[in-house]
C-alpha positions in Angstrom: 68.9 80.0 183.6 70.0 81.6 180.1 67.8 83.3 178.2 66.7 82.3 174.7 68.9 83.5 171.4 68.3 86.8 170.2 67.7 86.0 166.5 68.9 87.9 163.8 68.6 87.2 159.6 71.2 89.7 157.8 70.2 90.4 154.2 72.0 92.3 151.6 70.7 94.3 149.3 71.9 96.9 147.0 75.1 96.8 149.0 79.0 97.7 148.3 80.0 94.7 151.6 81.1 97.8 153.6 79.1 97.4 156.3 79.8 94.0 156.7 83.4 94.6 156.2 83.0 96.9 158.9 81.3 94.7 161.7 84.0 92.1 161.1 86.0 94.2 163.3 83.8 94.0 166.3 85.8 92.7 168.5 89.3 90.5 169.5 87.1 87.6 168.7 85.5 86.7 165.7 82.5 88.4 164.7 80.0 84.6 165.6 82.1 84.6 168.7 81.3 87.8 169.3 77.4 87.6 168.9 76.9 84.4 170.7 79.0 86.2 173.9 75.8 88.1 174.0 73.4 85.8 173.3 72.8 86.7 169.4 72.3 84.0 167.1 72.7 84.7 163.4 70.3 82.9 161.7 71.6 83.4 158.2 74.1 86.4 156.3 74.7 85.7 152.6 78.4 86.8 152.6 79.7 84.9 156.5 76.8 81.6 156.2 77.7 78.6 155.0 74.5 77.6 154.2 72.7 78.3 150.6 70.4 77.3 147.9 67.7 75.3 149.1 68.9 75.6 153.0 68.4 79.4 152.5 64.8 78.9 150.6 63.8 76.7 153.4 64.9 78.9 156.5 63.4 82.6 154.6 60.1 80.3 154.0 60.2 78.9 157.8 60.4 82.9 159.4 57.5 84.0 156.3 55.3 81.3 157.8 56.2 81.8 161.2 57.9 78.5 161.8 61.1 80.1 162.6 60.9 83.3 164.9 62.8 86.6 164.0 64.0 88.8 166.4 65.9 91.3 163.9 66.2 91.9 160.7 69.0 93.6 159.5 69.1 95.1 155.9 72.6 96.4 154.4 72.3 98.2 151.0 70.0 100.3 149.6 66.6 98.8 148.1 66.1 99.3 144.2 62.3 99.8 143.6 62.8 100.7 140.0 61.5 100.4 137.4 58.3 102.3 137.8 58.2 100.5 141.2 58.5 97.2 140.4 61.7 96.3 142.4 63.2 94.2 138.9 66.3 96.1 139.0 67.2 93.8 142.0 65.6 90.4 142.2 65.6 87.6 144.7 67.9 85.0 143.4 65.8 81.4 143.1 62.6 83.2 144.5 61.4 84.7 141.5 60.0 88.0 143.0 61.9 91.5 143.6 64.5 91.4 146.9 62.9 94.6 147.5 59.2 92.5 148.3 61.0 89.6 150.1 62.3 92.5 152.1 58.8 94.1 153.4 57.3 90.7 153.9 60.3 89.5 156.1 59.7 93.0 158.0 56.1 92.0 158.6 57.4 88.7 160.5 60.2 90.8 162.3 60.0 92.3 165.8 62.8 95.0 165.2 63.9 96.2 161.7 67.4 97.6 161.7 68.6 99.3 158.4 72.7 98.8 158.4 74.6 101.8 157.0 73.7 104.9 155.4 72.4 103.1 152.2 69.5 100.9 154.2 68.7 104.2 156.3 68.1 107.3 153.9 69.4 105.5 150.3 72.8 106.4 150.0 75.0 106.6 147.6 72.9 104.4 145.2 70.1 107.5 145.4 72.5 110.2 144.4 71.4 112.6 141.8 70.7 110.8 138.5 69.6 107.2 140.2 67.9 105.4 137.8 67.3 102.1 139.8 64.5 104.1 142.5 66.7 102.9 145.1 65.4 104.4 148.4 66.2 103.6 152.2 63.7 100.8 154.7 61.8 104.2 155.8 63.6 107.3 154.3 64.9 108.4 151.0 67.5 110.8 152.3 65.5 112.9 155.0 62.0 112.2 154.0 59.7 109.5 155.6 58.6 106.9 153.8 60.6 104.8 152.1 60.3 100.9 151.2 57.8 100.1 154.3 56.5 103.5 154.8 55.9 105.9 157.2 53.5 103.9 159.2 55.5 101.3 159.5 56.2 99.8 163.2 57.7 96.8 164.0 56.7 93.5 166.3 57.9 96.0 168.9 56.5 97.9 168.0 59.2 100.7 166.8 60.1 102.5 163.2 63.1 101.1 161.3 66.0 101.4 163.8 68.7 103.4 161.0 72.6 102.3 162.0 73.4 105.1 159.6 77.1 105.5 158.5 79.1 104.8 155.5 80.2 102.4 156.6 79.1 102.6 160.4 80.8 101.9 163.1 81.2 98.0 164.3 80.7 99.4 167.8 77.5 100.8 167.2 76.1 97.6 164.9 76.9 95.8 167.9 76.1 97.9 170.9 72.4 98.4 169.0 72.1 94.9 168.5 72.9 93.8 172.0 70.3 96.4 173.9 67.8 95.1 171.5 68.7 91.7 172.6 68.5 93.4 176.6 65.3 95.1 175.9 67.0 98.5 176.3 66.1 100.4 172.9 63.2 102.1 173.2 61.2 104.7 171.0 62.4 107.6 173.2 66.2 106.4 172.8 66.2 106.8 168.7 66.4 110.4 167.5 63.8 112.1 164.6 65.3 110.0 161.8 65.7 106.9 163.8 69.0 106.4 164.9 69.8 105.0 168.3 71.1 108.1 170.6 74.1 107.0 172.1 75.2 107.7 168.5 73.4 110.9 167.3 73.5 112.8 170.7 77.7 113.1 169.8 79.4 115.0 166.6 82.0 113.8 164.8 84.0 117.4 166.2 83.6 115.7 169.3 87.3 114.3 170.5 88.7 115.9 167.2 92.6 115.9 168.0 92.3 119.2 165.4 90.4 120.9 167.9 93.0 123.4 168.6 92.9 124.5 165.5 89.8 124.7 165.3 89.3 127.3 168.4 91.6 129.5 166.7 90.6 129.0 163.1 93.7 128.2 162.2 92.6 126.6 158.5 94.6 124.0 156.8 94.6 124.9 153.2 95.8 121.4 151.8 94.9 117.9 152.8 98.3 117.3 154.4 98.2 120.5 156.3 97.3 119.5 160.5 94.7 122.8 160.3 91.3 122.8 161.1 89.6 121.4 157.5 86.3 123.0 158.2 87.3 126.5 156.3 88.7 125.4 153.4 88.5 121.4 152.9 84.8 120.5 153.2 84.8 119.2 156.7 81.6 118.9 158.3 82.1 117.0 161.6 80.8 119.9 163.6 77.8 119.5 161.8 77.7 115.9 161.9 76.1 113.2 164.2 78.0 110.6 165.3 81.1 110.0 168.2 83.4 108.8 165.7 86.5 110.8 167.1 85.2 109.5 170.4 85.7 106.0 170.2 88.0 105.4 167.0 87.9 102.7 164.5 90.1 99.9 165.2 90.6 101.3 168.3 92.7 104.4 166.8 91.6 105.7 163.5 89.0 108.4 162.1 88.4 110.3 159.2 90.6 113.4 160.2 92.8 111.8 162.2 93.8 110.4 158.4 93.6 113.6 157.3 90.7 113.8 155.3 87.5 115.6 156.1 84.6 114.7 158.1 81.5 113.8 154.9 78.7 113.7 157.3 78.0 110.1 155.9 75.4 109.7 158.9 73.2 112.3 157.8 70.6 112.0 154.3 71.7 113.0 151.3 75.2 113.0 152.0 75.9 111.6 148.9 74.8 114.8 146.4 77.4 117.1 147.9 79.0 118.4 144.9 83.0 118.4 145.9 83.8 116.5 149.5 87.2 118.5 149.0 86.0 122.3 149.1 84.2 124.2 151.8 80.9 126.2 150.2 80.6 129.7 151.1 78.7 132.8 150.5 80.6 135.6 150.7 83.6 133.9 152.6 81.5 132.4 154.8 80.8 128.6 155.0 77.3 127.9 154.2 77.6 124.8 156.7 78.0 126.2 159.9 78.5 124.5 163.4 75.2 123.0 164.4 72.9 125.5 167.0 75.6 128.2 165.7 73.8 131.9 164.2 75.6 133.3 161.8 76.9 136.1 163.4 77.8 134.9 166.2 80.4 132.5 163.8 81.5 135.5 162.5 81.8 137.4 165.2 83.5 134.6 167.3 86.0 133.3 164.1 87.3 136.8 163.5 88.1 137.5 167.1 89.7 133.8 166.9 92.0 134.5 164.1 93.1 137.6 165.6 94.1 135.8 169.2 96.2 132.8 166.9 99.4 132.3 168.6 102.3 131.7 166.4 102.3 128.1 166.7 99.2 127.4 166.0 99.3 129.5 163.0 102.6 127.9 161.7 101.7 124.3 162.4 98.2 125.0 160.9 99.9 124.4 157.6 102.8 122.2 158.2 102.2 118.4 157.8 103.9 117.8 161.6 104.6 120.1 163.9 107.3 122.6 163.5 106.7 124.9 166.3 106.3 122.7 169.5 104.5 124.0 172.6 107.0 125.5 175.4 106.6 127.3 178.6 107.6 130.5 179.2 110.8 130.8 181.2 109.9 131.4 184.8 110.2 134.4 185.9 113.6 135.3 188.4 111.1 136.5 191.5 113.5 135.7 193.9 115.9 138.0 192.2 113.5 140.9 192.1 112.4 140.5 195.5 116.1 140.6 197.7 116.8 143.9 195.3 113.4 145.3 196.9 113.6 144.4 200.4 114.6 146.9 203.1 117.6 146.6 205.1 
């Protein structure tokens, strides 16, 4: 006997699409195809529904009075609570209230509360430096609790805001988060500090790095088109950075440096304020962001006596755009040779 369908409303608030654009590629079938495999039913999502105007009023009024149960809601885009905290920079079309209020009453009704991308989880890009629209993350504005529901908020479940953090995050982990909800297999003890499902944030994006090489021998690339590690010189901060996107790919192949741009850390807060995503900051030559659990010395230490054990190739490809020195064995040695010329008669 089949269970009943996990539900799930998908709203949209202060929201570029990206993480929508990103879940589309969930899978070899489409995305509803997808969700119903596991037992998800969408109930509504403004930009993939056909269903609006007064079928939308009716449905959002139906899970407010409890007519219509809610497993999930799931909130892409950051919320504007401005001005002075009356959410008008972003109202509710044909409700005639803020979307940031239809928001927190909807999570009232919910049993989970999952905040889609980097923008629903800590703010975002919205929240950079010189916002003017109070936008703010579900329960965080970049790493401090609180947020839009606060930091007392619990769910039906009786869990915090569930943070898919990413910009845009991974379609494998919308979906994998989605379907152990569904299970029952996301508990309190399986999201981190700030809320984010583990089988994500236990991984760095350094993880699976096909740069990694480099990397051991700090062998630098010093433009974007050089194969060198990017950490030194070129702003990357994937050892620093939670998530297993080198692990699993996007699309099945892609990342960030496998591109050949640098890791941003868009899973963390407050990625959004660093000043130049192109240039490494250091303090007296040494990168401020170092390797996560790393002392400072020990980088130091560990990076000079790297860069002096560089072999050749390493060093030249480091700042080729393909490689130019390929790896090859040393010839074998002629033992046989050696050995009749020292044998006895």
């Amino acid at each position: 006997m089949g269970r009943d369908p996990f539900t799930v409303l998908w709203l949209q608030a202060g929201s570029c699409g990206g993480c929508t654009m990103a879940v589309l590629e969930a899978g070899s079938r489409n995305l509803f195809d997808e969700l119903r495999g596991r037992a998800i039913d969408v109930l509504w999502h403004p930009a993939l529904s056909e269903a609006t105007g007064s079928e939308v009023r009716s449905l959002l009024d139906d899970i407010e009075n409890d007519r219509v149960h809610l497993d999930a809601l799931c909130v892409e885009g950051t919320l504007m609570t401005g001005p002075k905290g009356s959410g008008k920079f972003q109202m509710s079309a044909s409700f005639g209230r803020p979307f940031a209020h239809l928001v927190r009453d909807l999570a009232g009704r919910a049993r989970y509360v999952v905040a889609v991308g980097t923008c629903s989880a800590f703010g975002g890009i919205p929240a950079a430096k010189g916002d003017v629209t109070e936008a703010t993350g579900l329960q965080y504005l970049d790493d401090h609790v609180g947020g839009l529901l606060g930091k007392s908020f619990v769910s039906g479940a009786g869990l915090p805001v569930i943070n898919i953090s990413g910009c845009a995050p991974h379609p494998g982990w919308i979906m994998e988060t989605l379907s152990a909800l569904s299970m029952g297999d996301l508990r309190g003890e399986d999201l981190d500090a700030l809320g984010r499902p583990r089988f994500i944030s236990n991984h760095l994006a350094h993880h699976g790095c096909d740069r990694n090489e480099f990397y051991e021998f700090k062998a630098s690339a010093a433009t974007l088109s050089d194969r060198g590690c990017l950490m030194e010189n070129l702003g990357c901060r994937a050892t620093q950075a939670q998530g297993d996107c080198n692990l699993r790919g996007w699309n099945g192949e892609g990342s960030c440096t496998k591109g050949g741009f640098s890791c941003i850390a868009c899973t963390a807060p407050g990625f959004q304020n660093i000043q130049n995503y192109h240039e490494t900051p250091k303090l007296a030559g040494i990168p401020v962001g170092l390797p996560v659990d790393m002392p400072k010395a020990w980088f130091v230490a560990l990076a000079a006596l790297s860069k002096s054990a560089t072999p050749d190739r390493v060093r030249r490809n480091a700042h080729a755009d393909h490689v130019i020195v390929p790896p090859v064995r040393p010839a074998p040695k002629n033992t046989s040779a050696k050995k009749a010329k020292g044998d006895k008669p």
